[in-house]
N, C-alpha and C positions, 0 to 999 in steps of 0.2 A: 504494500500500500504506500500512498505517496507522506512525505515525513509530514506532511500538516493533514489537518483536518479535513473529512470532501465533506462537500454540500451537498453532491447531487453526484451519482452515476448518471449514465447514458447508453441507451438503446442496450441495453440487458438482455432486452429479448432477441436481437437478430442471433442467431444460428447460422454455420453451411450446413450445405447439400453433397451430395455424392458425384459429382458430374462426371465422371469418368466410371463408375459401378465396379468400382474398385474390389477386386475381391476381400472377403470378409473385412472391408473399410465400415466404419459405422460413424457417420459425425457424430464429434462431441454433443451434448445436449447446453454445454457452458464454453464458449468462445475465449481463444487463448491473448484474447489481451481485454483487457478493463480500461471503459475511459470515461470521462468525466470534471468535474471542476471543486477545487477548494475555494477558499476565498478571492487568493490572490492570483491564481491560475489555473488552465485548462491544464488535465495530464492524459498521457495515455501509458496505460503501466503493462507490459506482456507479463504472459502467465506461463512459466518453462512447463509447468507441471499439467498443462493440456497442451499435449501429442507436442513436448519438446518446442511450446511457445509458435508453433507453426504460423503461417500464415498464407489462411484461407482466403477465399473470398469475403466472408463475413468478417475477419478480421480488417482487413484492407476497407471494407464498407465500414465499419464504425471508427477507422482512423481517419477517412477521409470526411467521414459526417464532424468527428472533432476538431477538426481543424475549421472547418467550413466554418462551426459554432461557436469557435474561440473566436473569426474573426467578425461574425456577429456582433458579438458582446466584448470585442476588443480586448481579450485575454491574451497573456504568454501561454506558451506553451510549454511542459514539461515533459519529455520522454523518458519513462521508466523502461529501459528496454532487458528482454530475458529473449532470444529466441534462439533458434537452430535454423531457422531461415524457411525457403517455401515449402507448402505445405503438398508435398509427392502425390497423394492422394487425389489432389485437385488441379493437376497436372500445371497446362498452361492457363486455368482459370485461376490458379492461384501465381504465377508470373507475373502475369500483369497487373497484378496489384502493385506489386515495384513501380510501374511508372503510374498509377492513378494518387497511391501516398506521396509519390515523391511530385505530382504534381499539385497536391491538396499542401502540402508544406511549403513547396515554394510560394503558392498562391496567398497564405498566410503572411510569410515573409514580403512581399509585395505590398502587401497590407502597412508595414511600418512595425509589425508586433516581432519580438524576441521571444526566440527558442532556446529552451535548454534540452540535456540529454544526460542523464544518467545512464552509462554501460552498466549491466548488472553482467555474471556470470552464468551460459554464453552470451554474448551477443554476436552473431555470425548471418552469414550467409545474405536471404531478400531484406532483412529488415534492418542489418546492418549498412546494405549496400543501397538503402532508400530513405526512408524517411530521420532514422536515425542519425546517420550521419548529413544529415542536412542541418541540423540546429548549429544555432550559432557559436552555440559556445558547449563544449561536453566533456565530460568528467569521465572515471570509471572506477569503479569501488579494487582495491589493492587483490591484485592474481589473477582480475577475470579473465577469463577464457574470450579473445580479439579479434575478429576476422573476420575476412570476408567467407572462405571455406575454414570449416573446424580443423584444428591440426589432424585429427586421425585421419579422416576426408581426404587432404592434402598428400598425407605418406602414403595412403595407399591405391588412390590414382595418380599421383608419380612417381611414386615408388623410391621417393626420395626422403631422407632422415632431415626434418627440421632440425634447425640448430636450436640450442636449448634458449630459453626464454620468448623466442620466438610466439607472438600471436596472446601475447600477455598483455593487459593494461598498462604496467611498466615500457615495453616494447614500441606500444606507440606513444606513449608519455615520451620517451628518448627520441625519436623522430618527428615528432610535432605533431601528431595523429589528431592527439585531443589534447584538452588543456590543463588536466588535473588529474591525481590522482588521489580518492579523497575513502577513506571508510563512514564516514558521515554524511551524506548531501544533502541532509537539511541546511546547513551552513552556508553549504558553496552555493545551493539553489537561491537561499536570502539574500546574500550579497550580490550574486548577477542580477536579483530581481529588483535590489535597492533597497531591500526589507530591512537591514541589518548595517553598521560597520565592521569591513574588516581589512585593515591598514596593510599596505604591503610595509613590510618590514624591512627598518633601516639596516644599512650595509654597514658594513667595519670601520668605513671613515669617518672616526667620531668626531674631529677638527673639519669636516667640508664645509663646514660654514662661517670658518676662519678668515682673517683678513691678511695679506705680508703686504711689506713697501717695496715698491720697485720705480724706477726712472720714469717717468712722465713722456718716454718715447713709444713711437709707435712697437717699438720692438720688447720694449718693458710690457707694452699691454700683450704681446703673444704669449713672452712668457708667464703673463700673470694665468692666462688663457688655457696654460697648459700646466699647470701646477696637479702636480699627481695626488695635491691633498684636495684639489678646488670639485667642490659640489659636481657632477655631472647630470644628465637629464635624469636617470633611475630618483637619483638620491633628493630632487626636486619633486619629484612625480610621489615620492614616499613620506617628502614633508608638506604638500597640498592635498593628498588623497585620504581622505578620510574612509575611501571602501576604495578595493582594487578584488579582478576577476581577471586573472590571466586570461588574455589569449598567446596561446603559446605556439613559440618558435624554437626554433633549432638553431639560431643566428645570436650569439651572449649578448652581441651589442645594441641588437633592437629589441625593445621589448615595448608590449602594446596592453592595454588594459581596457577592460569596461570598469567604468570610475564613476564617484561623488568625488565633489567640491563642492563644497558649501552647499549643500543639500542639492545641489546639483545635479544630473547625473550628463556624463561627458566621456566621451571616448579618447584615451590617449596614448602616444606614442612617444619612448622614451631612449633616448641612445644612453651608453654606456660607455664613455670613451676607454673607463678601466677594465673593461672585459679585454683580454685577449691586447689584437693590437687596436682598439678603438675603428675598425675600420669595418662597416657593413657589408656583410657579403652579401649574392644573388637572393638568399631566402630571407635577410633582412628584410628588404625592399621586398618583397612578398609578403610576410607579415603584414609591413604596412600596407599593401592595398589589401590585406582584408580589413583589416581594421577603418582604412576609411570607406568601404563599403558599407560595412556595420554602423557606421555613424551617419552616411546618407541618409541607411534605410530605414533607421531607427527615429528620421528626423534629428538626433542630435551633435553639438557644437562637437568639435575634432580640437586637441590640443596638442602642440608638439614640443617636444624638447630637446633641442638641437644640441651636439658636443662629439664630433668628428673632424679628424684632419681631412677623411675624402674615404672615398668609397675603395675598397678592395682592388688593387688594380693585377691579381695574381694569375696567374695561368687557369688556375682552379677556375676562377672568377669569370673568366673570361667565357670557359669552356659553357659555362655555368647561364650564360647570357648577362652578364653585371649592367653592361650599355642601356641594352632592353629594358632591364625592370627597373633601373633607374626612370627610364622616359615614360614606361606605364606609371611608375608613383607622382611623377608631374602629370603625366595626363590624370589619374585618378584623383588628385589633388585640385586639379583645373575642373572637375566635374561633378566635382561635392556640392550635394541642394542646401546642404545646411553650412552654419560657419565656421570657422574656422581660425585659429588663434597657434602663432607659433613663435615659442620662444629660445633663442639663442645664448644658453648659459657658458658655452666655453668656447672651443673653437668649431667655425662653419668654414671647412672645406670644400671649398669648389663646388661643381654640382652633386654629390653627395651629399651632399647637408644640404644643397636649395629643392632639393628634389623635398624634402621634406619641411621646407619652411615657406611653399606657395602658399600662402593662408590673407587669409583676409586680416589681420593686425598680426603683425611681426616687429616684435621685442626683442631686445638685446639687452644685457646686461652689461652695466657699465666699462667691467675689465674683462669683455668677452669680445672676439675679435670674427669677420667673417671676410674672406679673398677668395677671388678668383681664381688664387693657385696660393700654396702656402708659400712664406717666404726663399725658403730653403731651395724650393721648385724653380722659384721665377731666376733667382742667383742663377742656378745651371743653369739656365735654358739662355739666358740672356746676359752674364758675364762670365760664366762657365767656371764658377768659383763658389760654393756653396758657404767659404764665409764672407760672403758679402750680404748674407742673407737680412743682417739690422737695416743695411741701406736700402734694399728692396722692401721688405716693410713699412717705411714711411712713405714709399713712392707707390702704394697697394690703394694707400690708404683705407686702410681694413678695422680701425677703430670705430667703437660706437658713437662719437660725436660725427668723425668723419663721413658713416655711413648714414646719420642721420642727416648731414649735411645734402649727402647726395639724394636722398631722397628713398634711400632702401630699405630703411627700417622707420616706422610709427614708433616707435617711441625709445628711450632709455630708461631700466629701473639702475634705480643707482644700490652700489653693494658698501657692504654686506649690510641687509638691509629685508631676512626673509618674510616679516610685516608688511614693508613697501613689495616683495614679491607676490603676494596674495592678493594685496589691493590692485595691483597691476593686471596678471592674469583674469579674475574676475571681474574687474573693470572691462581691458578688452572682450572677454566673452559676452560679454552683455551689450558690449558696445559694435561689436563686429555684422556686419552687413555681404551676405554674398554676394563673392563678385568684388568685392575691395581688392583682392589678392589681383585682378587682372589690373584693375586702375592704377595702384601703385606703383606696379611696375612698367605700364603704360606710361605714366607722369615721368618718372626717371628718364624714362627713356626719351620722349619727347625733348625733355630739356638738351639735349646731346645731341640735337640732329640738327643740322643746318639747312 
């Protein structure tokens, strides 16, 4: 049953039928998934313990009636899912319930409402490979059994040994399958839902909100920019968020969240420049365009927190499409109905870091710096001496006043200052208008043309 209270079942009565006169088949008299609504949302719970959570016809019929009736009554949806996939009995009449679910769930989603997904133990085969994995955000209780075919399934039409952990909730928790791995989903269900706070939790740098003095050059501001103790986007996103819901990635440096702020609720996108070498790889920028998908369709405000030297430029990366998903996160970014707010806490790298600060108000923090190319860069390229690197930085002009002079960034929060940071952020989201993100950088550019 679902971890809160129901109100109401739904359509109890439908049953399947035999359509195929399946030797000694006899449908259940009780259908193997339960659905219906709590208070705060529509669920549908599978039932493993009729015929291995199968799914019939009549199951597919009352998953596609709750969706319909969550988007009636403007309900989330919750998937409790238990199954062993289609139901053999009902040959291809239980098949195509895979695309009638998995069209009733999109059509939801289209709606503007959010899905959740609890994996219960199995979760496999048509109901894994349709409506389940359609929500937007999904968990799995610790061991279950993962997949699209059950492991024994798998070794014994190809005759091939799974490697051990394989097809486990862990397995796709390490690949980015799903977002959690949780023994309790009343919890994680709360906080995606907004019911609840639960803070993502601060990292090791217990000084990031520290102050040091450095030179008043532009090259004093890189370094201030790159200080290995200086706050990064995670560690802003952990002192603004009062609730956070992983969406999870396989990439350390981006990490993306269903979030509160100030009673808020706001989708956000968080770089790490301390992960690794601070540099996003191809499934970074992948994360993010789910994440601003989920915020279009959700209707809500998108926030970012910028703090990379540049995108990955390694052979992996390359192999990987790094180019591509960078220009899909600007196109994705350019295509958001809702607004949009991005802020610049350390260093923006090149189009790596603007790929994700197209936004309709874009902040910068006083001693946080954003180029065209990093210093270091421009030196080789253009005196072919890499310490000449301080002189190129004043000729970048990559500072926050500079940048606000030229017209690229709405505003400066002055540091350390995490008070005037809250007011800032929640200022522009309130104050942000889509479609700014094109004008500002329209205006820039304008001034520069003759």
């Amino acid at each position: 049953m679902p971890p809160h209270p129901i109100q109401t079942t739904w359509d109890d009565h439908l049953t399947g039928g035999d359509p195929l006169r399946w030797p000694g088949y006899s449908p259940p008299t009780e259908e193997s998934v339960v659905t219906g609504r709590t208070r705060d949302y529509a669920f549908i719970e599978g039932r493993f313990d009729v015929l291995g959570g199968s799914m019939g016809a009549a199951h597919g019929e009352k998953v596609v009636r709750a969706y319909r009736r969550a988007v009636e009554e403007r309900l989330p949806m919750v998937v409790l899912s238990a199954s062993g996939g289609a139901r053999m009995q009902e040959g291809m009449v239980s098949l195509i319930q895979m695309a009638r679910t998995s069209s009733a769930a999109a059509a939801h989603g289209r709606a503007g409402l959010l899905s959740l997904a609890l994996l219960r133990s199995p979760t496999t085969g048509g109901v894994y490979a349709s409506y389940a994995s359609l929500a937007d955000l999904r968990a799995a209780e610790p061991g279950a059994t993962i997949g699209f075919a059950g492991p024994r399934v798998v070794e014994l039409t190809t005759g091939t040994p799974l490697p051990e952990g394989s097809h486990t909730a862990e397995f796709a928790f390490e690949h980015g399958l799903i977002d959690a791995v949780t023994a309790d989903g009343g919890p994680w269900i709360e906080s995606a839902l907004g019911l609840r706070d639960a803070p993502l939790a601060p990292r090791r740098f217990g000084g990031v909100f520290g102050h040091t003095t450095f030179d008043e050059s532009a090259w004093g501001e890189v370094e201030q920019a790159r200080l290995p103790f200086r706050a990064s986007g995670i560690d802003w996103a952990a002192r603004l968020c009062s609730s956070w819901t992983e969406l999870r990635g396989v990439d350390p440096v981006v990490r993306a969240g269903l979030a509160t702020i100030e009673s808020g609720r706001v989708v956000v996108i968080a770089m790490d420049r301390h992960a690794g070498d601070g540099r996003p790889r191809p499934a970074g920028y992948r994360l993010a365009q789910r994440a601003i998908a989920l915020a279009g369709r959700l209707s809500l405000p998108l926030l970012t927190f910028v703090d990379t030297p540049g995108a990955d430029p390694s052979a992996s990366s390359e192999a990987d499409g790094v180019a591509g998903e960078i220009a899909r996160t600007f196109a994705a970014m350019a295509a958001l109905p809702s607004t949009s707010v991005s802020v610049c806490v350390g260093e923006g790298g090149s189009g790596g870091a603007l790929a994700m600060a197209h936004s309709d108000r874009l902040l910068i923090q006083e001693h946080a710096v954003f180029s065209v190319i990093a210093p270091e860069g421009a030196a080789a390229i253009l005196e072919r001496d890499t310490g000449k690197a301080p002189e190129l930085a004043a000729r970048l002009k990559l500072t926050s006043a500079e940048l606000l002079q030229l017209g690229i960034v709405d505003a400066v929060v002055a540091e350390p200052d995490p008070t005037g940071m809250r007011l800032a952020v929640v200022g522009a989201l309130n104050e942000a208008i889509p479609g700014d993100r094109d004008h500002r950088v329209d205006r820039a550019t304008a001034r520069w043309i003759r």
